[in-house]
N, C-alpha and C positions, 0 to 999 in steps of 0.2 A: 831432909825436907819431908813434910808431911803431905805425901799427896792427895790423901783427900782432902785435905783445905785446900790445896793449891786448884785443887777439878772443881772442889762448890765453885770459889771465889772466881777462877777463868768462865764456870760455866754459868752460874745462875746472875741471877740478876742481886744488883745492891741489897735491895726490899728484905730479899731473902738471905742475901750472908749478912744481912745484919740484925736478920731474925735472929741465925742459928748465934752468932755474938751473943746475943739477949739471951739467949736459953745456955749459953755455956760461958756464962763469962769469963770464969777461972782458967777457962782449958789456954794454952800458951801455944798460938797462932805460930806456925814456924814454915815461911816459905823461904827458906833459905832455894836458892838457885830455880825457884817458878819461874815459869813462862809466859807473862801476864803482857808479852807484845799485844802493844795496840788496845789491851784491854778498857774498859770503860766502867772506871771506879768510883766516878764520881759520887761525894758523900759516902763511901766504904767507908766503914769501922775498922780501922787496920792498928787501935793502940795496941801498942808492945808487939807489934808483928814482927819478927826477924827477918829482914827482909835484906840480910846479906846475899849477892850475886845473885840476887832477882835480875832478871830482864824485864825491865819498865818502859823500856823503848817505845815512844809514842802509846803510852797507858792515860788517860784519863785520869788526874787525880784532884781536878776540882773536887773543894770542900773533905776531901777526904780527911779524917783523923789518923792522921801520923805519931802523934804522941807516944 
């Protein structure tokens, strides 16, 4: 798992990880086993995020892109 995606995406707001998206598109989102309880993602940018053995428990993912 890539912790620093995992710390933006738990800690900043959408606005902003889906800034850093737009400015790194290519980079490969990998939150295998984050802790994204309860998080609130609505409208996140999350295409191609590997999101094996996340914890999404009660996560927000209105409108979010899962793709």
């Amino acid at each position: 798992m890539n912790r620093m995606q995992s710390n933006l995406l738990a800690q900043s707001n959408v606005s902003q990880w889906n800034e850093y998206r737009e400015q790194e598109p290519d980079t490969e989102i990998d939150l295998r086993g984050a802790d994204l309880r309860g998080a609130d993602l609505r409208g996140a940018d999350l295409r191609g995020a590997d999101l094996r053995g996340a914890n999404l428990f009660g996560a927000d993912l209105r409108g979010a892109d899962l793709r």
